[in-house]
Every structure is written in C-alpha cells, then in structure tokens.
N, C-alpha and C positions, 0 to 999 in steps of 0.2 A: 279638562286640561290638567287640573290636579293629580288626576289619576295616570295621566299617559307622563307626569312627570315622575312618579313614584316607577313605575313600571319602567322609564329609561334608567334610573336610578340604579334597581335593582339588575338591571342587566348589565349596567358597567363595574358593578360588583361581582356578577360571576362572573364575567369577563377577566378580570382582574386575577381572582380566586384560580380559574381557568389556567390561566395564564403560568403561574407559579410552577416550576419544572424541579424534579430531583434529577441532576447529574450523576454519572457512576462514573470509578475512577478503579483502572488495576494493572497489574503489576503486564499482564498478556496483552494489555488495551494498546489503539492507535489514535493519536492527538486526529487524526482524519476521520476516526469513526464516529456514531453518533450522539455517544456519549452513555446509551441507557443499559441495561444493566449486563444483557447478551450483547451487550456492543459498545465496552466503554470506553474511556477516555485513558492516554500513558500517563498523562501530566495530571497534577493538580493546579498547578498554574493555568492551562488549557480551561481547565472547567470552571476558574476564576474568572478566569477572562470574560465567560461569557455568562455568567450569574448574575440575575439581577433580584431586587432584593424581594425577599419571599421563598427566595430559592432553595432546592437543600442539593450539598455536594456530598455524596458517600464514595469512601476511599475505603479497597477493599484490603485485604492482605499481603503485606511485603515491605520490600525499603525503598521508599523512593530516596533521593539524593536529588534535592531541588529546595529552593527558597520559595515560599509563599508568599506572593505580592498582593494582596488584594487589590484591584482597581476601583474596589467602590464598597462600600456596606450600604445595609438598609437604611430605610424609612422610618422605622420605628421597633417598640422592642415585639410588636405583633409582626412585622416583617424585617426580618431581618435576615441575613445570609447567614445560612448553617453550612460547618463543615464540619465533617463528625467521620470516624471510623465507624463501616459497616460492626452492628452488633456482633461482640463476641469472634470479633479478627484481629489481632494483631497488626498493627500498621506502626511502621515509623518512618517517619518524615529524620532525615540529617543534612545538619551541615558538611558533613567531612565527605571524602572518594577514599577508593581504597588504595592504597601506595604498593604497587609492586614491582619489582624488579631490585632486592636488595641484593647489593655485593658485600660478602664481610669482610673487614678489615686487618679485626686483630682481634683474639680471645671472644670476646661477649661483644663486641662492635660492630656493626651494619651500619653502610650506607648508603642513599639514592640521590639522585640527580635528576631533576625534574626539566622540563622546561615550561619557563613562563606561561606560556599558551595555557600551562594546566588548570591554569586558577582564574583566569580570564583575565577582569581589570580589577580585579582586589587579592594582594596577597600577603598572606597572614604572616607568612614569615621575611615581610618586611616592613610590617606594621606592628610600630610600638605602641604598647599599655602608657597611656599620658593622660592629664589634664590637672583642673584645677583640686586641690584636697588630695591628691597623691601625694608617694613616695617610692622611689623606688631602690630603695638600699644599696645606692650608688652603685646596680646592675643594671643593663637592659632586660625587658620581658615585650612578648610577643604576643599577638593574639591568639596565633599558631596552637595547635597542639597535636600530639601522636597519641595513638589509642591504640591498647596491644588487647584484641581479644574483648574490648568495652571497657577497660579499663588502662586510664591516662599515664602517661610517661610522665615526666618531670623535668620543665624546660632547665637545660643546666647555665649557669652563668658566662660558661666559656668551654672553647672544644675539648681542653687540656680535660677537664672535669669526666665528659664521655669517653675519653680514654682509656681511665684509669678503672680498676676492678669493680663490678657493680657491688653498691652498696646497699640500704635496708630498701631504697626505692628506684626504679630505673631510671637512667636520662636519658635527652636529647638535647640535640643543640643545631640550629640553623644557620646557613650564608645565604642571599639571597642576590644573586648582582644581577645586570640587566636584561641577560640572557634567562638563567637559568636559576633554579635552587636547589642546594643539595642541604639532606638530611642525615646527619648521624646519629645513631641511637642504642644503647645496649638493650640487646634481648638476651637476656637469662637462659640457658640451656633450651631456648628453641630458634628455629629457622623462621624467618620473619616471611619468608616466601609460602610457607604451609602453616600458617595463623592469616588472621584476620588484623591487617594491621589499616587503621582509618590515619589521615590527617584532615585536620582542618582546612576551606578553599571555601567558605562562603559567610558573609560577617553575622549573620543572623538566619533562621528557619523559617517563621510566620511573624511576617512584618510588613507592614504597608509604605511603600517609600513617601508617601505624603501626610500630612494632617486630615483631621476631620473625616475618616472614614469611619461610619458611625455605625453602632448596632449590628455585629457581627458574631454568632457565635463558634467556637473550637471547641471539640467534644472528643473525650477519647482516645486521642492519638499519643503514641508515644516521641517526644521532640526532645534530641538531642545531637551535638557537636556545633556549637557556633564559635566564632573569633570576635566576642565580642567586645568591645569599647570599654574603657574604664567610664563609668556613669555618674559624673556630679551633680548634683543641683542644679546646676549654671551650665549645663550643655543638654543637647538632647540625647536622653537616655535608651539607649539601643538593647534591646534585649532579646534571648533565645529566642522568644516570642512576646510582643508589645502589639501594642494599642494607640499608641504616635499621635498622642493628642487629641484624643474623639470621647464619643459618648455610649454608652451601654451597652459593652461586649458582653458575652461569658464566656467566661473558659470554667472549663470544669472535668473530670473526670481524667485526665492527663497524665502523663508522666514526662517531666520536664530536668532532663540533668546534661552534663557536663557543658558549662559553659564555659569561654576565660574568663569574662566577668559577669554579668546579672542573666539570672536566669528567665523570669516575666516581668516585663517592663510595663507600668503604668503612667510613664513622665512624660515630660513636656518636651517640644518641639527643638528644633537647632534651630538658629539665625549664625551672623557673623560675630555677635557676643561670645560665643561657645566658647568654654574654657579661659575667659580672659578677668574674669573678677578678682584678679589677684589674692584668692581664699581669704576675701575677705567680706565682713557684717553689709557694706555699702553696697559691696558687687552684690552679691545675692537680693539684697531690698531692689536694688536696680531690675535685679530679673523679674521679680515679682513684680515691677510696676511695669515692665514689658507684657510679662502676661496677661496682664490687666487688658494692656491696650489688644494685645493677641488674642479674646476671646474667652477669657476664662473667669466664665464664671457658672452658674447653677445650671442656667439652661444649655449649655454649649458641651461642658466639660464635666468628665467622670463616671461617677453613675453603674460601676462595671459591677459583674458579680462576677469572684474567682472563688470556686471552691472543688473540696474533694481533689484536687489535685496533690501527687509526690513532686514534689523539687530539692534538687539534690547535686552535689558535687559540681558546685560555682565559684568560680574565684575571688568574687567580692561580696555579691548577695543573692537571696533568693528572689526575693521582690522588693522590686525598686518602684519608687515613683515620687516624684520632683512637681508637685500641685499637681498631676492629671491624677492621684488617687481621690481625688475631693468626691464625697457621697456616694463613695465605693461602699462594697462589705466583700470580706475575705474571710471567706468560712468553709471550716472541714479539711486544711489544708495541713500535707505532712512534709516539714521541711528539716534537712537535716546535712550534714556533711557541707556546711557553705566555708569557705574561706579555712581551709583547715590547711594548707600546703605554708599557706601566710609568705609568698617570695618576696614580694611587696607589700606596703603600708599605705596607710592613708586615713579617713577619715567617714568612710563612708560602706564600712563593710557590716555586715549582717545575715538572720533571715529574712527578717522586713526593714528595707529603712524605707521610711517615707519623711517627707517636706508637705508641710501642710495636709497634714490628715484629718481636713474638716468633715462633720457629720461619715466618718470614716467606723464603718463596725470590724472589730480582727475577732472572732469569734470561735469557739470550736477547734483550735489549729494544736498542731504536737508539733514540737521547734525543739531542736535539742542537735548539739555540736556545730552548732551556729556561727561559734566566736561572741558576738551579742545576740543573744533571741529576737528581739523586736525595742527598732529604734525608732520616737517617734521626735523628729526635730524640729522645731519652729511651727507656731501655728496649729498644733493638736485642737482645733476648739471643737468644741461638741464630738469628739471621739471616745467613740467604747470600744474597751479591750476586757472580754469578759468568754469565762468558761475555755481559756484555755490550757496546756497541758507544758511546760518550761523544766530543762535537765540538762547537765552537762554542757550549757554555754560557758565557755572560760572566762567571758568575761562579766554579762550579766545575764539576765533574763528581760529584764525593760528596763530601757535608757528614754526618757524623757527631759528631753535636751530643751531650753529656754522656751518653754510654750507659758500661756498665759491663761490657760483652763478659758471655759468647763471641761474635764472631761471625766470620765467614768471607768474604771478599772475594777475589776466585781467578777468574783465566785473564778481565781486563777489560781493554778497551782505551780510557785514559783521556787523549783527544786536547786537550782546549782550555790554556789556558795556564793553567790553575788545575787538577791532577787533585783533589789530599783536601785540605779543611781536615778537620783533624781533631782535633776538640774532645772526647776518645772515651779510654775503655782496653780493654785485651784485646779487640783486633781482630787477624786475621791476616793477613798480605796477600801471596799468595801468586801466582806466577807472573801477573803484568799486566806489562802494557806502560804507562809512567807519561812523558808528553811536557813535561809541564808543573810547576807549582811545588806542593809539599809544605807546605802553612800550618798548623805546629803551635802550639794552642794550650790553654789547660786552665782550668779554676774550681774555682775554691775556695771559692766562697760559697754554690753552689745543693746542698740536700740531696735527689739523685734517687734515686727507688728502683731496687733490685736483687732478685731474684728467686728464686724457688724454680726448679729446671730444668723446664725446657720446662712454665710454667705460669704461668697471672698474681698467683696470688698473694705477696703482696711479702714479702722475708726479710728485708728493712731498707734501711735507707736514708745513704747519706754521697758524700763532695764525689769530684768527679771529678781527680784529681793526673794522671791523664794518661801516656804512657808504656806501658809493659807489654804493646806490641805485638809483632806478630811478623810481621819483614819477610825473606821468603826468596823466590829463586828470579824475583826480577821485575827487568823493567829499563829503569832513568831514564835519559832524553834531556832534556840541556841545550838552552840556545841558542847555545850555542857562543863564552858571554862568557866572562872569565877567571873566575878561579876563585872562586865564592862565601864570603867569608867568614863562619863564625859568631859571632852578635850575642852577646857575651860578658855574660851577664845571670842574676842571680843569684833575678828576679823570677819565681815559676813559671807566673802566668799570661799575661805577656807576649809576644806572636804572632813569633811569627820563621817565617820564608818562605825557599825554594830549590829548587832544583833536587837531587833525593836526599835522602838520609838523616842529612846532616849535622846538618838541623836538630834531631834529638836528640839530639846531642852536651851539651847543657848540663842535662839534663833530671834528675832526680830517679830518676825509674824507666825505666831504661834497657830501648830493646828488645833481644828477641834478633834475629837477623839472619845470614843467609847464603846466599852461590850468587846473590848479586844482580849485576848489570850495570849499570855506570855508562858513559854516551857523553856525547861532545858539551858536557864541563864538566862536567855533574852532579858529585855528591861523596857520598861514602861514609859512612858512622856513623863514626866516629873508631875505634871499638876495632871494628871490625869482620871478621872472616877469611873465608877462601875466599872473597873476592869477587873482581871484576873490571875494572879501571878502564881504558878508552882513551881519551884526549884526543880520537885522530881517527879516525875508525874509517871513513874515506874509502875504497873501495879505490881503488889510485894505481899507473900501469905507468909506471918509470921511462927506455923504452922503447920504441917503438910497439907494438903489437901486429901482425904481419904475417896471423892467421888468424881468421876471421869468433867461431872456439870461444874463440877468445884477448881478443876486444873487450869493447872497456865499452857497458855497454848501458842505456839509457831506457823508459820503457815506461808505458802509462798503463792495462793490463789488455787492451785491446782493440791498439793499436798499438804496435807494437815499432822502436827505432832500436838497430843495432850500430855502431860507429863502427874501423878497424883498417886499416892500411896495405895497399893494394892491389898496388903494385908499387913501381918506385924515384922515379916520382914522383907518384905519385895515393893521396889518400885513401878510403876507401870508408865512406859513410855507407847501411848495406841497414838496410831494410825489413824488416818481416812484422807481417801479421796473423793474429790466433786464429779468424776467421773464412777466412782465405785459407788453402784445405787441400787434398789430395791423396787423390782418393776411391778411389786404386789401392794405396794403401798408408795404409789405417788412421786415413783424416783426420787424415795428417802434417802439420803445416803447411810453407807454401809460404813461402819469398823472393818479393819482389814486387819485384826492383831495388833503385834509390836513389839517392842521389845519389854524384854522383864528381869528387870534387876534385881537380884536376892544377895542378901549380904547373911554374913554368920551369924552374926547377932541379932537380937532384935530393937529394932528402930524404935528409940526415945525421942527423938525430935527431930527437928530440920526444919527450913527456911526454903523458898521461892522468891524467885523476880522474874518477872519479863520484862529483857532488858529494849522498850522500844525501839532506841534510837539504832542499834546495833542486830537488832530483832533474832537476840536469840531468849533464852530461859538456862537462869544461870539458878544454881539450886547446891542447898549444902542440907548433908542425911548424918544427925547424929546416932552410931549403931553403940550395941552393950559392948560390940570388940571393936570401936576403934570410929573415925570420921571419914564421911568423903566429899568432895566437892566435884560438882559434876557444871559443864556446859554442854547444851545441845542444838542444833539450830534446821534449819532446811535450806538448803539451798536458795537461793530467790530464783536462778536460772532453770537449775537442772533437779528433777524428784529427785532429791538425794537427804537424808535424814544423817548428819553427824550430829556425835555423841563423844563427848571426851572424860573421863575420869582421871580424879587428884586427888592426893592427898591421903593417904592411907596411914592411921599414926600408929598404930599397931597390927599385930600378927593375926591375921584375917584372911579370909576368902571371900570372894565376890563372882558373881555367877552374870552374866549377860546374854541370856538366851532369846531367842530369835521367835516369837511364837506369833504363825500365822494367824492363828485364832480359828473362830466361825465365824461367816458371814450372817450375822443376826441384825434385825432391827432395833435403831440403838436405845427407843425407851426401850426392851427387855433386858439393856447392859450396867441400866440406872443401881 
C-alpha cells in the first residue's frame, strides 16, 4: 500500500511537471493559432490569458502596442509565470499608438484631431495629474504625452505657448471634449507625417488590474509610453509596470522609460480612501492601519526582486512603492533622467521613493539626475542601502525622512553636493565615500510608527528627536572652503548643513562615531576619536621628480599622464594607455612617448602637486633664464592630454616637442 502510494505520488508530479507549457508570441502570429513557436500567438495578453502557473511566455521581435493584464500569477517562486523576450530579440511592449494624419498650421505647428473611439475608455488627454502631496504650479498637466522619434515633447500650459516659435524644447498642448481630441504640437524643421510620431492611449504596460497576483516573472522586454497616475502613499500606485499588491515577482533585465509619472511600481492597492488623507501624519497612519487589516504583512506581501534593469525618463519616479516594497531587494539597477522637466511639484518625486522599506535591500544600483537619488520615508526598519553608486542628484543622494532605525547604509558612494539629509534615527553609516553636504534635521511633531522586528506590525508610535546614529569608518570631502562653522542653536528641529559630522555637534542625542576621514575642510563630530582630519591631502614633491616611478600622475581610466624631470633641462610629460600593452609580456602596458619640454637654461628647481579634487597636476620649473608654471590635465571624458604654460619672467625659449617615443617595456624605461 505504501508503495502504490509513493508510485501515485510520483505520477502527479510528472503529471504536473508535464503539464507546464511555453507559449510563443510574434509580431506575424494569430491570437487563433496554437501558440508554439511555428505557430504563435499576436497578443501577449492571449497567451496570458491562458498561462497557468509554471508556465513560460516567449515574445519574439517587434512592437506590440498592448497592455499586460495578467489574470493570475503563480504558486510559488519554483512555479511561477515567466514572461520574458525570446533571447537576444528586441521586443517592446508600449503604451502609446502612432498619430498620423497631421495638418500644419502655422511655421513649426501641426495638428490632429482624433476621435474618442481612439483611446477606448481611458483618455489621457483628459486626465489630469492629481492627488494627495501634489502640486501643480497653478497649471493643468496630463497624463498624455507626444513622442517625436522616442523622444517626449513637452506638455505646454496653454495653446498660446504651441504657437509661438519653438524654443530650447518642443510643445504640445491638448483639448479633449466629448467627441473628439485634437493635438497641437511643434515639430522643428520636420514633417510629423514622415517621422515616427507616438501618443499616449493606455494608463500603464504590465499591470495586473487586481491585487494578490503573485509570483510572476518579466525578463527582458523593452517597456515604455504609459499615462500614468500621479502616486502617493495614500492611493494605489500605478505604474509603467507594477506588482498591485502581491508577492515575489522579478523583474530584471528590462528597459523601462518614459513614463508621466512612476516608472515600476511596488505599492499598495486603491480602496475609496485614495487620495483623500488630506497630506496629512493621521491620513497616512490611517492607511497603514488599512493595510494591516488588507493583508500586509511577511507572508502575504513583498518579497520582489528587481534588478539589472535601465529606468529612465519618469515624471515623478523611477521606483515607487507605498508598503508593497516590504522584503524586496533591488539590485543592479540603472536609473537616471527621473523628474528632470519638474512641470509640477510635490512631495514624492525621485529614483526610489519608498514608504516602509522594511528588511528592504537597494544594493548595487547607479542613480544619478534623479532630482533625489533614493528616498526612504517612514518606517526604513531593518533596511540596507549598501554598494551603491550616487551623482548629480540636484537635490540629494539619500533622503531619510522620519524612520526609526535599524537600518544600514555601508560601502556607498555619495557624489552630488548634497549626500544625506537626514531627517532619521538609528541609521549606521558605515564605510562610504561622502563628497558633499550632511543636512541634519529632526521633528517633533509627526507621531511615525515603529515596529515589531523584521515585521509590519506596529509596537507604537512617537516623534522622531533624531541623532542616535552611527557614523564609522567613512570619508568626507569638503570643497576646500574654510572651515565650517556650527550654527549654535538650541532649536532641535532646526536644519543645519556641512561638510562632516560637525553638524551634530549641538544635537540632543549624540552619535557614536569612529575611524572616519575628513579632507578637503570637512569637519569632525566635536567629541569625536580615532578619527582623521587633513586640510590638504594633495600629494606635493617639494623637488622634481627625476624618475618616471617618482612622478605625479593624471589619468582618466583609459589614458594616463606622468609628469618628472627628464634630464638638466627638459621636462617629460609620458604617456600610456590600458589599452596600449605588450603581448610578449603579459599585456604589460606600454609607454607611448609624450611630450618634452626643454627650456634654455638649465633647471634649478621646481615644485609638483596633484591637485585631487580638480585632478589635474599643477607644477612650477625654476630655469637659470627665467620661471614657468605649468598646469596639465586629461580629460575625464575624452583621450585628450591639455597642457598649459605661464609665467615666463625673463628672455627665454621653451621648446614643446611632441615625441612618439618606442614602444618598450616599462621596467627597461626605469
């Protein structure tokens, strides 16, 4: 009997196993055909439809123009629904259709007249950007958008504005009434009829219209054009492509851009509350104790892994998510160009903003023209933000808004002139690299919850005093002004800014701190030990250097300059590249020459610096006829070696020759 139960067992297993079918999906396919790979499917919705979990869907090459609805996800993350583009094809899935038939109006103006029917029962150019934590700079904005070529127009505030001469960026500008909708829009010196001109006509790409569709994977696909939603905390957050309240997708490998507002959504669900917490402390604890009763907690919700994806060019954020990120991890991710048109305001814009980013890993990511790099608000507990790569966000690089720790921030490199505000307690912050200013600040008025470990349910709730962090092992680069003073203020929620860890010098709860690095001005915690302060941390040869191992050196990764006294009257400015190497020895690299400076006289002294922060190598050569001061640098972009000479105080010659050299191996050059 034992035996004939192991033996049924194992037959409802390969039955099962069995059972499990790959769909194919292409551009030539009939939603009537079979589906398989000589016979696929038009639709990707088609082959949704009929997936069940274990399934895999392969979508071959081309543009579908459809919305993915999944009607179900897996079982588990061993059976789950894959949808993935066929290896090594190009697939894009969009929200927009193509617009043709434009008439022009006047100079650089075109425009069409649609009828409703076009967009079905949602249209974007009659749906406004709203909710709660907006603003809308007392314009209207749309979800709408026009796209010349793959790249976005710029909704204008009024017709008059599409009228008038194109200026550095193109507009448009919609009416929408019950019939019909017309579009005006300037196209710059081309015909909108022989370009590729897209609009928006569907609110999101890959989205489940219901909750709890669980364990599904996206692989691959390129997704873009949605009219999507402005996304609060307090509503359900719609995005290019989301997750609508479930548990252990991945998405990965992707290219995810132009959205109106978020590009991958990890948030929580709509009710009738949506948008109505009047932007305030109460309305949001309200939603969160909805959630509660809604299913949200370890087992039910989160769980996702997004990584290796591009997202890009969103009009609020890249990645959103309002509690449904809880024991995600988002890693390998490149996000860039979010919110950068800025037509409207609010509160909610970024690469990442999340709401409760419990046991939440952001890992490995490059985030950069952001607006904020990554926002983490209310509720960070047990979240690591570690090893990632932060530039040119205008406003920070991490904003850590009223959480309550623990969490873990470690081995980041946080480049723009703003790395943390930090509005936060017990956070650690442990070996980064910190270039820019420290905005410490705190509240005393908002009661946020705080939590049971690694779980969502709440152990109470009280104000954020700020402080109680833990700063070891990292290290702040000034800009190299004099030395910042702390703002002597007795106020605790009051914003004080710098360079280093002074700025908690006045604070109430003091961090602990140690083994940190301060350059370039930065400035230390007042009571701080074993730490590390150098004004100038230049290196500087008070001397020439006479040997190539002895010089100060430039370099942009790819090209290298050594700069070091050649003989009694010539300087030597060599070369090399990482690509210029020596296949008899190891792809050693090679000297490529350089340049070589001969003055008339002969050289008595002289000085070097390599100026880090500025990264060139600034250098002064006292000759018998006369001085010169010399900067050189490389380019960081482009191989390109400049060289400047100054200063000449007497009646001299100076020689700049150009010498390719031999390609030798460089110990024979020692």
């Amino acid at each position: 009997m034992k035996t004939s139960s192991i033996v049924f067992a194992a037959v409802v297993v390969l039955a099962a196993e069995l059972h499990s079918a790959e769909y194919h999906v292409a551009i030539n396919g009939s939603d009537s055909q079979i589906g398989t790979e000589t016979s696929p499917f038009r639709t990707i919705q088609h082959a949704a439809d009929l997936a069940q979990p274990s399934d895999v869907i392969t979508v071959h090459a081309g543009v579908y123009r459809e919305r993915v609805n999944p009607p179900r996800g897996g079982t588990s993350a061993e059976k789950c629904i894959t949808y993935q583009a066929a290896p090594g094809e190009q697939v894009e899935i969009k929200g927009s259709e193509e617009a043709k038939g434009w008439a022009k109006v006047e100079g650089e103006v075109w425009k069409v007249t649609l009828p409703n029917s076009f967009f079905g029962k949602f249209n974007p150019y009659s749906d406004l950007i709203r909710g709660d934590w907006f603003k809308d700079k007392g314009r209207s904005h749309h979800t709408g958008a026009v796209y010349l070529n793959g790249d976005w127009v710029i909704e204008a505030a009024q017709l008059n504005d599409v009228l008038q001469p194109v200026g550095k960026k193109p507009l448009w500008f919609g009416l929408a009434d019950k019939d019909s909708t017309t579009l005006w829009a300037q196209f710059k010196e081309v015909n909108p009829n022989e370009q590729l001109v897209e609009i928006n006509v569907r609110r999101t790409v890959f989205y489940p219209d219901k909750p709890g569709r669980n364990y599904i994977t996206v692989r691959g696909f390129t997704l873009c054009h949605a009219a999507t939603p402005w996304a609060p905390p307090t509503a359900e957050q719609i995005g290019l492509i989301g997750t609508h309240w479930s548990k252990g997708w991945v998405i990965e490998n992707n290219i995810i851009s132009h959205s109106a507002c978020s590009g991958l959504s990890l948030g929580k669900y709509g009710d009738e509350f949506d948008n109505k917490a009047a932007n305030s402390t109460v309305g949001y604890v309200a939603t969160i104790n909805r959630a509660l009763r809604n299913g949200w907690n370890k087992e039910t919700i989160g769980h996702h892994l997004v990584r290796n994806n591009t997202i890009s060019h969103c009009g609020q954020t890249g990645i959103i998510g309002s509690l449904g990120a809880v024991f995600s991890k988002v890693i390998g991710n490149v996000i860039h160009d979010i919110y950068v048109e800025r037509p409207f305001g609010g509160f909610e814009m970024g690469g990442i903003k999340f709401h409760g980013a419990i046991d939440v890993e952001i890992r490995g990511n490059h985030i950069c023209q952001a607006y904020r790099g990554l926002w983490l608000d209310w509720m960070a507990q047990g979240a690591r933000i570690t090893g990632n790569l932060f530039h040119d966000n205008s406003e920070e690089d991490l904003y850590v808004e009223v959480n309550h720790g623990p969490f873990m921030v470690d081995n980041n490199l946080f480049l723009s002139s703003r790395s943390v505000w930090d509005m936060s307690e017990g956070g650690a912050y442990v070996h980064n690299l910190m270039t820019g200013k420290i905005d410490n600040w705190y509240d005393m008025d908002r009661l946020i919850p705080y939590l049971q470990s690694h779980s969502t349910a709440i152990a109470g709730l009280t104000v954020t005093q700020g402080g109680d962090n833990r700063y070891f092992n990292n290290i702040f680069v000034g800009r190299g002004l004099p030395g910042e003073a702390p703002v002597q203020t007795s106020d605790p929620t009051e914003s004080i800014s710098g360079h280093g860890l002074w700025v908690y010098d006045v604070r109430k709860n003091p961090p602990l701190t140690g083994g940190n690095v301060y350059l370039n001005g930065a400035r230390s915690y007042f009571n701080e030990v074993s730490s590390l302060t150098l004004e100038k941390v230049d290196p500087m040869w008070d001397a020439l250097p006479q040997k190539f191992d002895h010089g100060a050196f430039a370099g942009n990764g790819t090209l290298g300059l050594t700069v070091f006294q050649e003989d009694k009257k010539a300087l030597r400015f060599a070369m090399g590249r990482n690509d210029v190497t020596s296949r008899a020895r190891d792809n050693t690299r090679l000297l490529m020459g350089g340049l070589r400076l001969t003055t008339r006289g002969k050289i008595i002294g002289g000085e070097l610096r390599t100026d880090l922060w500025n990264a060139e190598i600034r250098g002064t050569v006292a000759t018998a006829a006369g001085g010169i001061t010399f900067r050189a640098l490389v380019h960081a972009k482009r191989n390109v070696v400049v060289i400047g000479l100054f200063g000449f105080r007497r009646r001299g010659r100076l020689c700049l020759i150009l010498d390719a050299g031999k390609g030798r191996h460089r110990t024979s050059q020692i």
